[in-house]
C-alpha positions in Angstrom: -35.1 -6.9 -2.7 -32.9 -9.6 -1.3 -29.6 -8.3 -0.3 -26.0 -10.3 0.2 -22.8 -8.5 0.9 -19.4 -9.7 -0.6 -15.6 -8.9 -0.3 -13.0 -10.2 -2.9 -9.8 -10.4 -1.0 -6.2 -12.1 -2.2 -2.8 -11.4 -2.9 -1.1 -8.2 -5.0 -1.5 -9.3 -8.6 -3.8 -12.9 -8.2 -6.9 -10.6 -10.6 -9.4 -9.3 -8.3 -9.7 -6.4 -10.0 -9.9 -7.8 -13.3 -12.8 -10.9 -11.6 -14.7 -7.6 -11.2 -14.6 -6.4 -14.2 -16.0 -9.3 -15.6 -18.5 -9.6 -12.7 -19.9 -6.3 -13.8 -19.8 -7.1 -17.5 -21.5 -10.3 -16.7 -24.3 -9.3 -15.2 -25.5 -6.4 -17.4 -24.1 -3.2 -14.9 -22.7 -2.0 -18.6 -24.4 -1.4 -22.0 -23.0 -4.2 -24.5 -21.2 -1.0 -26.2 -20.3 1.1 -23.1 -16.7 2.0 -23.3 -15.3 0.8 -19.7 -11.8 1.1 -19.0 -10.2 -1.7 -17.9 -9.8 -2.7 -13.8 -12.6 -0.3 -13.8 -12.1 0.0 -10.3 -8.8 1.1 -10.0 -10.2 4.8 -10.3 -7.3 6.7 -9.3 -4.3 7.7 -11.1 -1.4 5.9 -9.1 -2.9 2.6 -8.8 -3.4 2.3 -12.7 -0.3 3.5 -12.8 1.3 0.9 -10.0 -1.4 -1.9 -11.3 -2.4 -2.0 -7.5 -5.3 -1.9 -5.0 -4.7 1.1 -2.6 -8.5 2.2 -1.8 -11.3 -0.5 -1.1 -14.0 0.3 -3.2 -17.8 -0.7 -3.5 -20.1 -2.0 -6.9 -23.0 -3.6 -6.9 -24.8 -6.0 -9.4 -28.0 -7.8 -9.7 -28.7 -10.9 -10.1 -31.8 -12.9 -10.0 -33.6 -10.4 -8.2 -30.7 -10.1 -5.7 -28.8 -7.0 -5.1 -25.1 -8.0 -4.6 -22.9 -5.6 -3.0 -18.8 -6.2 -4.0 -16.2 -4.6 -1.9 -12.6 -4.6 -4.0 -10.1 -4.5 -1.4 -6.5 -4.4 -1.4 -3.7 -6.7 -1.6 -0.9 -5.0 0.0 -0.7 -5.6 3.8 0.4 -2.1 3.6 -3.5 -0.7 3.0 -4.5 -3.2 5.7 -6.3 -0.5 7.3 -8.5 -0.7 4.8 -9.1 -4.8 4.4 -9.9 -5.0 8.2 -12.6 -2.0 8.2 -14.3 -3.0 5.1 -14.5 -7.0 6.3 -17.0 -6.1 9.0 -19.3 -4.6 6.3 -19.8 -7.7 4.5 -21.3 -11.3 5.5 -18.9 -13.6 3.3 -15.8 -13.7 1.3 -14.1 -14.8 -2.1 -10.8 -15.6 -1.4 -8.6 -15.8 -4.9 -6.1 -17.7 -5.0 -3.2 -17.6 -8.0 -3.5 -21.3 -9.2 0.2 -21.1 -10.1 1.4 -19.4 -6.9 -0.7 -21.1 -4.2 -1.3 -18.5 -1.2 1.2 -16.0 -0.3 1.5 -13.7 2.6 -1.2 -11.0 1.9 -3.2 -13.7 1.4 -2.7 -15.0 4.8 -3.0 -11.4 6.1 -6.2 -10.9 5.0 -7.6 -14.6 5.4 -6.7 -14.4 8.8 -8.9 -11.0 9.4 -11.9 -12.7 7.7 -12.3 -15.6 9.8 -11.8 -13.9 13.0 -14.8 -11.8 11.9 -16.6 -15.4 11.4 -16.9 -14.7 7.5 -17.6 -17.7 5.5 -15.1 -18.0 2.5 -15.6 -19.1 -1.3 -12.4 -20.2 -3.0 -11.5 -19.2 -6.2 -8.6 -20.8 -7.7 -8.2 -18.3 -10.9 -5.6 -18.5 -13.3 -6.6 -21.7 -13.6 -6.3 -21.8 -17.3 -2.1 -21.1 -17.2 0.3 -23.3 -18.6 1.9 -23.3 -15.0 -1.0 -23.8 -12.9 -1.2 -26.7 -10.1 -5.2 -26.1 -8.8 -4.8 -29.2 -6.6 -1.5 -28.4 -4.9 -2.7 -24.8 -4.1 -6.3 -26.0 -3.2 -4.4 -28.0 -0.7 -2.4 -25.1 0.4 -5.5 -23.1 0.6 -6.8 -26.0 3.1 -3.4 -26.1 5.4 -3.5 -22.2 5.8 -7.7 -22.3 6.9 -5.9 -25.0 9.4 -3.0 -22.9 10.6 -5.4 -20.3 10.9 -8.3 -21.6 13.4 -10.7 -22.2 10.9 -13.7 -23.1 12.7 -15.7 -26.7 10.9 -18.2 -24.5 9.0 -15.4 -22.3 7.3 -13.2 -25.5 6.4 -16.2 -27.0 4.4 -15.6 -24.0 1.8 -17.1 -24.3 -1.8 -14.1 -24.0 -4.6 -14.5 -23.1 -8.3 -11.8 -23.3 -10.9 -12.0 -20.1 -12.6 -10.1 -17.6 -14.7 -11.1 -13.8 -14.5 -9.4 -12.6 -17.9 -11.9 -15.1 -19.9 -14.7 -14.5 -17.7 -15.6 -18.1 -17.2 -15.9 -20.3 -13.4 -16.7 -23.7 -13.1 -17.0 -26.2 -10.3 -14.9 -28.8 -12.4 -11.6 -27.8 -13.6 -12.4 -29.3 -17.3 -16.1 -27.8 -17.1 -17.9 -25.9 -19.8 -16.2 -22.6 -19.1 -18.8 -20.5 -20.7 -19.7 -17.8 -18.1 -19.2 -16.4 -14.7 -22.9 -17.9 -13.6 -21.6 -20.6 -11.1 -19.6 -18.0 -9.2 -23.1 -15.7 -9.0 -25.3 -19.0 -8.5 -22.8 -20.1 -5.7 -22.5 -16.5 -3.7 -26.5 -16.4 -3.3 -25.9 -20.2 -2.3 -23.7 -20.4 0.1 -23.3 -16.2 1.6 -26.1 -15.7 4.0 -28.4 -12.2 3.5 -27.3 -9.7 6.0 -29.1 -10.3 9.6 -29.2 -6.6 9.6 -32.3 -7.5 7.3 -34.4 -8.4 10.5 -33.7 -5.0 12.0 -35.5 -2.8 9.5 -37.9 -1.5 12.9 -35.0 -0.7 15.2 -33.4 3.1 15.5 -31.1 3.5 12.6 -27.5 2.9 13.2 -24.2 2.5 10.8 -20.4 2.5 11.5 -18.3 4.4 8.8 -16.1 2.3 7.8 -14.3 4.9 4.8 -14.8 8.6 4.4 -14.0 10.7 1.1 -14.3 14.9 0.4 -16.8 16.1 -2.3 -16.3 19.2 -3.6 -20.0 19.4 -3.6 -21.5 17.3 -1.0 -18.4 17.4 1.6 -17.7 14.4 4.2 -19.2 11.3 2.8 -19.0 8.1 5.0 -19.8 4.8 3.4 -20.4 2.2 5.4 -23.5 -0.8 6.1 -26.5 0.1 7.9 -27.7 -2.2 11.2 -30.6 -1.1 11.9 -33.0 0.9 11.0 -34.2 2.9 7.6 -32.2 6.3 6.1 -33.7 9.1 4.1 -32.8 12.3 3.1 -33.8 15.6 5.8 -33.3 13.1 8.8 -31.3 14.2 11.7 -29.2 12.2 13.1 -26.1 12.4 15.1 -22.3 11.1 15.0 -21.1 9.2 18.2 -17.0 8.3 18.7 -16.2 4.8 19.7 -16.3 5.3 23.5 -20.0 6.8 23.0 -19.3 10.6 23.1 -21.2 12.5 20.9 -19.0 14.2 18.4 -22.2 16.3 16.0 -25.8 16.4 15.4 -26.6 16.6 11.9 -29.4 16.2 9.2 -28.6 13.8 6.1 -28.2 15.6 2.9 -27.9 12.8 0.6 -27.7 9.1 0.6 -25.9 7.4 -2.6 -26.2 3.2 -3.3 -23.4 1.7 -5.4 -25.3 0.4 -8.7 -22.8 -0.6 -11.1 -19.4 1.8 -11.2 -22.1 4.6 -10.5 -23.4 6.1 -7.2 -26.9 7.0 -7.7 -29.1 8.8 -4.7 -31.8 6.9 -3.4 -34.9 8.3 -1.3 -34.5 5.4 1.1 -32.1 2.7 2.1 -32.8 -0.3 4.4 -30.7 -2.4 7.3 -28.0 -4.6 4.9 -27.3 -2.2 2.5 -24.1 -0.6 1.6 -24.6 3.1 1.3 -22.3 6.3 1.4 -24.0 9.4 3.3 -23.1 13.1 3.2 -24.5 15.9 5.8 -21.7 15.1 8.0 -18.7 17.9 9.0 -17.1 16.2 11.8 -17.5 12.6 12.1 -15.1 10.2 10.6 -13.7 6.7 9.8 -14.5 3.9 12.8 -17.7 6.2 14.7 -21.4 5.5 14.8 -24.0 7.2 12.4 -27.0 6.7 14.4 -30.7 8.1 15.7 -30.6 10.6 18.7 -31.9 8.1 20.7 -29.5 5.4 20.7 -26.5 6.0 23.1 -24.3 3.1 22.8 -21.4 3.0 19.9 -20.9 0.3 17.3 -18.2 -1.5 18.4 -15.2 -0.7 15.5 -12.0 -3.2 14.8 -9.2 -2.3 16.2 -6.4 -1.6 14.0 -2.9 -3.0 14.0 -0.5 -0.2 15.1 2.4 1.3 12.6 5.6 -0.1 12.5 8.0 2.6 10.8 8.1 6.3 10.6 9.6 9.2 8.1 10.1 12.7 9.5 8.3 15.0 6.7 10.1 18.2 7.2 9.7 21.3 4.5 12.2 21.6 1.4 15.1 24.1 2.7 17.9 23.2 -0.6 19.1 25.7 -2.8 15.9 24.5 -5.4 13.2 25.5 -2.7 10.0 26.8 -4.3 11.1 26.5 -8.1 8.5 23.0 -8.7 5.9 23.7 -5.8 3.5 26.2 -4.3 3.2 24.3 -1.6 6.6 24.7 0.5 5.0 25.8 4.2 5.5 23.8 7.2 1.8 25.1 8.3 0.4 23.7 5.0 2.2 20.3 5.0 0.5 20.2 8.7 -2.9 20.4 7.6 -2.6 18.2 4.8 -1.3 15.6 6.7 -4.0 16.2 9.3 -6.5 16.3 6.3 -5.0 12.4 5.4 -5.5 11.6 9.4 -9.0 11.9 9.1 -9.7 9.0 5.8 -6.5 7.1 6.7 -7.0 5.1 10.6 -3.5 3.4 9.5 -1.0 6.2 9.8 -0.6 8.7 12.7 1.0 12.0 12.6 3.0 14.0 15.2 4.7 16.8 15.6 8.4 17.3 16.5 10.3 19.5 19.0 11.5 22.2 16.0 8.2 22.3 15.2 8.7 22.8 11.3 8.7 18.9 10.7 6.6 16.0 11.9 6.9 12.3 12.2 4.5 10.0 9.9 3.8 6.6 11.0 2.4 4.1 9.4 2.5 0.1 8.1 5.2 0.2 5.6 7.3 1.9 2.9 4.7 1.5 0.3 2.3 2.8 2.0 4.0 5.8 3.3 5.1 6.3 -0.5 1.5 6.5 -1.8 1.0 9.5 0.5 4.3 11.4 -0.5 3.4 10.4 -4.1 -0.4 12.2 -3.4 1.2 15.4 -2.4 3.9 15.8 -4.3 1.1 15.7 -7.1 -0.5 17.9 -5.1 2.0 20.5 -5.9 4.1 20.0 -2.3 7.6 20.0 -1.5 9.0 18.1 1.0 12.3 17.0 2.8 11.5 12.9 3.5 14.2 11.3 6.3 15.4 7.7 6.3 12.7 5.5 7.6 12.4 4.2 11.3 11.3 1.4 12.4 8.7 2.1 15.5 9.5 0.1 19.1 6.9 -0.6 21.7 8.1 -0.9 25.5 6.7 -4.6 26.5 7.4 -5.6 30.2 10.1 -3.0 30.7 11.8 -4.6 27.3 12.2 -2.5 23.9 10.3 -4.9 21.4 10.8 -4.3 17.3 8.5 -5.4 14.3 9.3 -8.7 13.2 8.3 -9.5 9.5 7.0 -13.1 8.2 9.0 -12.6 4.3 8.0 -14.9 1.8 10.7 -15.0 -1.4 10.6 -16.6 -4.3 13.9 -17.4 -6.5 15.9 -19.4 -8.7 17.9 -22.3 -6.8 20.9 -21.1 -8.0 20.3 -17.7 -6.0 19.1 -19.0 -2.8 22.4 -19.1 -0.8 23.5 -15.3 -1.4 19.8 -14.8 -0.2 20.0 -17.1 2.8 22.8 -15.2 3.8 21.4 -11.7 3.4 18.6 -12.7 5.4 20.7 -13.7 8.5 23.1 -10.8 8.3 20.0 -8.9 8.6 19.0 -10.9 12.0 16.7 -13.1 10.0 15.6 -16.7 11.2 15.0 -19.2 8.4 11.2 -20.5 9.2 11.2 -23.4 6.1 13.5 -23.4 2.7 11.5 -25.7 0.1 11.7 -26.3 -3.5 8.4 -24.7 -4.9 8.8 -26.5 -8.9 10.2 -25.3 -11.6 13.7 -24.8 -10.8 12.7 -22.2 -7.7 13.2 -22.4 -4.0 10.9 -20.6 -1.8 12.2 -19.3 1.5 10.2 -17.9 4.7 11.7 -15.9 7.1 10.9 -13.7 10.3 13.1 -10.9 10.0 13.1 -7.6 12.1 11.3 -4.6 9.8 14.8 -3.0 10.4 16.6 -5.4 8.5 14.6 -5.0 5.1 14.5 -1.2 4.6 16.3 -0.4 1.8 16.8 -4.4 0.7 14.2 -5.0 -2.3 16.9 -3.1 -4.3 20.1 -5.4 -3.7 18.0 -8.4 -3.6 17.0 -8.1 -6.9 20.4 -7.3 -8.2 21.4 -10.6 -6.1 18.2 -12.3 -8.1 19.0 -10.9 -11.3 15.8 -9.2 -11.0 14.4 -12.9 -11.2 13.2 -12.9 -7.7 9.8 -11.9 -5.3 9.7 -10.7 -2.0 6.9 -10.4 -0.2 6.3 -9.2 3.3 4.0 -9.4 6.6 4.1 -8.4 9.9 4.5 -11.0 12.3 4.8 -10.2 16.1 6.9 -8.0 18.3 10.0 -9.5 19.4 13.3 -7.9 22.1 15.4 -5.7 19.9 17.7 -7.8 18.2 20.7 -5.8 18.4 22.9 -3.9 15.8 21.8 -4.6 12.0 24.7 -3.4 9.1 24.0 -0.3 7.0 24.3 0.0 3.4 28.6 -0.4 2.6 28.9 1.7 0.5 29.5 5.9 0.7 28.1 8.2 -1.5 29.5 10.4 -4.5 28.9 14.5 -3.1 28.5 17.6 -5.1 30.9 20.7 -3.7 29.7 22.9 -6.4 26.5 24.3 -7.0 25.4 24.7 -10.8 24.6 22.9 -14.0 26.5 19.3 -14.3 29.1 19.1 -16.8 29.2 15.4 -19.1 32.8 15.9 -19.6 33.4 16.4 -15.3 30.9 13.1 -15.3 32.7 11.5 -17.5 36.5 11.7 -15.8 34.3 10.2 -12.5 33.0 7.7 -13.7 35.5 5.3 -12.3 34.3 6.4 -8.9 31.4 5.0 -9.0 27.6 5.1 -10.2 25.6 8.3 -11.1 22.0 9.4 -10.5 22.1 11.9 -12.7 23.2 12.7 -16.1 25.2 15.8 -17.9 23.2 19.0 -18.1 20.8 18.5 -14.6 21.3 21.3 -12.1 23.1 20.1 -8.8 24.0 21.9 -5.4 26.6 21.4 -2.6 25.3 18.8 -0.6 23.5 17.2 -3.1 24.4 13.4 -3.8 25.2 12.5 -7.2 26.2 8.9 -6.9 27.1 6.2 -5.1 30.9 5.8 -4.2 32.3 2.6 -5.4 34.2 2.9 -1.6 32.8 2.8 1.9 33.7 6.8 2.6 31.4 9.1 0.8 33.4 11.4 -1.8 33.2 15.3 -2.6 33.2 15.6 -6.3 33.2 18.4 -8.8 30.7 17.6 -11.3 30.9 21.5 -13.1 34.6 20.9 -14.2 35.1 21.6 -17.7 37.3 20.4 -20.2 40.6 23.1 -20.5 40.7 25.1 -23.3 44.5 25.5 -24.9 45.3 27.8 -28.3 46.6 24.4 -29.6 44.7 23.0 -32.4 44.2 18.9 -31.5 45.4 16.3 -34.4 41.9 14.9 -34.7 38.5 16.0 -33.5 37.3 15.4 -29.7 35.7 12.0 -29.3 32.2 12.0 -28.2 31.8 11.6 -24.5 29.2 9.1 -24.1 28.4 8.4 -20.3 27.2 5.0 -18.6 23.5 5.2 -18.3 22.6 6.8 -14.8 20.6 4.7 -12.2 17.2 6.1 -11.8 15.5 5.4 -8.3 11.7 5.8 -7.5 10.1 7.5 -4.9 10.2 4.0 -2.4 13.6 2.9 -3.4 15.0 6.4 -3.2 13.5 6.5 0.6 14.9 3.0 1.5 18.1 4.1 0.3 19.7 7.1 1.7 21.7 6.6 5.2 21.0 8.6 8.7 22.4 11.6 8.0 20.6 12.0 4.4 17.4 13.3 3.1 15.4 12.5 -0.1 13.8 16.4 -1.6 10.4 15.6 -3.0 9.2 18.6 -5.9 6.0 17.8 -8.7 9.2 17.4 -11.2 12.2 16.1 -9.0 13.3 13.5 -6.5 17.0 14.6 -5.3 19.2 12.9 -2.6 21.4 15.3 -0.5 22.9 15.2 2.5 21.0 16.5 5.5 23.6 19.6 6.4 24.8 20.9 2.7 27.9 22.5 3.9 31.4 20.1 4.2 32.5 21.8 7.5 28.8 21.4 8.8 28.9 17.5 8.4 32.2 16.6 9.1 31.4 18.6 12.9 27.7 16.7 13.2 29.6 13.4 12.1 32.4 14.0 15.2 29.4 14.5 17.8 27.9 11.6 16.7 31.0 9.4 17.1 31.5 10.7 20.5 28.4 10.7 21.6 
């Protein structure tokens, strides 16, 4: 059977997920009265939840008597780990593009990783049905990026279609039939070229492993495209690192092919395909499946280093083991080790106490996802302020510089402006984008932007979009401003009081409401000052023997501010830690006792 491997790659949101949904449907991979979920491929819990990419996964259909493998990838240039691993599995690309929107960063990001890899692009202008889209301004915005990007002449002649993925239709003309997704099909066996791998079917088998999952039955499985070579089950085989050392000799259990949503075993698998293989215990993500004979490594893609760090430290407040079973510094180590060994992006080390260790990867979001995982997972945890990671370049310290994209209302775009150079930004290009909107670009040090998504959508009205990328390494650009305002502290430990809550209210904002349980140390709320605040939130309302004139009025309190997981992280200063439980997600101070803090804040100064 003929073969031809394929990645869908675009921005967050632009409908991959959704294209292959219908792309499945389309070509029979479900019975007409199969009950599918929809973005059938967003299989775990948080990105249904999220409505994100986080894990790049693999289908297959067939069509015309062609096996087409699809790789799902994600948008966020936080999972880039995963975009640039899975790209050197496949032989082409369809890049989707939001007909309203035009490109935007991630789709830049991952653009750019396709045709350094020499991948020959299909456009897909999708959307292209909305009342807002413009296909022939973001066609030629899809042509100036190729540009700006090296684009050889063969990847610059790129085939577009006009499609929309909700209705399941593509066409070549923008007014065209619209009855099916059959051009898209017709034009991937078109214009993708079968694997070259195909030619190699008499040559010692080899693969790189390009993802690895757990089974609870099967173990390790690595997915990844074969080279060379045939696979089947009993073989023995052995696992080589990237510099060629042998890491195991094993013998393949199983080997699963992607047909439709389903992985179905096979007795043998050929040079081209896409398969996932389980026999393995020690070899992982970026080494070399191959015959004991062969003694040189696949050659893997290097991938971009991290750019900020959290310190994961165990839970030591007053509510310490009440959500979790999981509260061990020993058993927060190997689950983060456990993460090391799918996830090439992040890196994990340990720190001089010992019961706490630094996590670094490519962003907040990112770094969330894996706090979200465990505290699921039944794990507590103590999460620090994020860092930003610096590299030594020619005796210089160099920081992450971001490329940020926003979009916003004109009438917005000056308090924005001005955020962005208080924050050591430099204004790329500031265009009207239709509308009534104004689209700014930015580089801006990674530094600058932690903890900003939440003000700049209180300065957008929660009108606005912000994305990021990063950009380069740049010399340190000197001393960024912290959040102003201080912070509303708990001196008692017990059960908030609404009355106590109420009387504060003029001291700022809460996080919590009347009847949560709260501990000295713990923040409440953010000072409407720039000193932070001890508060008594247990104070009760006096009791006297004197009988009021009229009944009490109800105390009705100002809706608390709830923060997520990511904004929660972003938020909190230096000297303050977000507690992660399965049920809670507290801010406190990092040393709970007054007289503690106020003698860690004079060393600071003087230091």
């Amino acid at each position: 059977m003929d073969i031809r491997n394929i990645a869908i790659i675009a921005h967050v949101d632009h409908g991959k997920t959704t294209l292959v949904d219908e792309l499945l449907k389309q070509s029979g991979a479900f019975r007409a009265n199969q009950q599918v979920a929809e973005r059938a491929m967003d299989s775990n819990d948080i990105e249904r939840e999220r409505g994100i990419t986080i894990l790049a996964k693999c289908t297959s259909v067939e069509w015309n008597d062609t096996l087409i493998n699809i790789v799902d990838t994600p948008g966020h240039a936080d999972f880039g780990g995963e975009v640039e691993r899975i790209l050197s599995m496949v032989d082409g690309v369809v890049l989707l593009v939001d007909a309203a929107e035009g490109p935007m960063p991630q789709t830049k990001f991952v653009t750019q990783k396709a045709l350094a890899l020499g991948l020959r692009p299909i456009v897909v202008l999708n959307k292209a049905d909305k009342p807002d889209a413009e296909p022939d301004r973001a066609l030629d915005e899809v042509f100036d990026l190729f540009a700006a990007l090296d684009a050889s002449e063969e990847q610059l002649d790129f085939p577009v279609l006009y499609a929309s993925g909700r209705n399941g239709w593509a066409d070549t003309e923008l007014n065209g039939p619209r009855d099916s997704l059959d051009p898209l099909f017709d034009l991937v066996l078109k214009h993708i070229p079968a694997p070259a791998q195909l030619a190699n079917a008499d040559q010692p088998f080899r693969m790189l492993a390009t993802t690895l999952e757990a089974d609870p039955f099967l173990g390790r499985i690595l997915t990844g495209r074969i080279e060379s070579g045939v696979i089947r089950p009993t073989m023995a085989l052995k696992g080589m690192s990237r510099d060629g050392t042998e890491v195991e000799k094993f013998r393949v259990t199983k080997i699963l092919a992607f047909r439709g949503l389903a992985r179905q075993p096979v007795d043998e698998a050929v040079a081209g395909d896409i398969v996932a293989i389980a026999g393995v215990t020690k070899t992982t993500v970026a080494d070399t499946l191959c015959d004991v004979s062969v003694t040189e490594a696949i050659e893997a893609q290097p991938i971009d280093p991290p750019t900020i760090s959290v310190t994961f430290g165990i839970n030591d407040s007053p509510y310490a083991g009440r959500d979790g079973d999981k509260v061990q510094s020993r058993v927060i180590r190997n689950r983060l080790m456990k993460e090391l060994e799918s996830n090439v992006a992040i890196k994990v080390a340990d720190t001089p106490e010992g019961d706490a260790f630094e996590v670094s990867g490519r962003g907040e979001l990112q770094i969330g996802v894996l706090i979200e995982n465990m505290r699921r997972e039944g794990f507590e945890l103590s999460i620090s302020r994020p860092r930003v990671v610096y590299q030594e370049i020619d005796g210089q310290r160099h920081e992450p510089i971001e490329e940020v994209t926003i979009d916003v209302d004109e009438q917005y775009s000056g308090v924005v402006v001005e955020k962005m150079a208080a924050r050591k930004g430099e204004l790329v290009e500031m265009r009207a984008s239709g509308a009534g909107k104004t689209r700014i670009v930015a580089h801006v040090p990674s530094r600058g932007l932690i903890g900003y998504h939440g003000e700049f959508m209180t300065d957008t009205r929660g009108t606005g979009t912000l994305n990021r990328l990063f950009h380069t390494w740049a010399p340190f650009k000197g001393k960024i401003p912290g959040r102003r305002l201080g912070v509303l502290v708990s001196m008692e430990f017990g059960t908030a009081v609404t009355y106590a809550l109420f009387n504060l209210e003029d001291r700022g904002k809460f996080f919590i409401g009347g009847g949560e349980a709260v501990y000295e140390g713990m923040i409440l709320g953010e000072h409407n000052r720039d000193n932070d605040l001890d508060i008594n939130p247990l104070k009760g309302k006096k009791l006297t023997n004197v009988r009021a004139s009229g009944k009490d009025e109800a105390v009705v309190l100002t809706t608390p501010v709830r923060m997520s997981l990511e904004q929660a992280i972003a938020y909190i200063a230096d000297d303050e830690l977000v507690e992660v439980t399965p049920n809670h997600i507290r801010l406190r101070k990092r040393y709970l006792d007054p007289i503690e803090r106020k003698r860690q804040s004079r060393a600071v100064a003087s230091a």
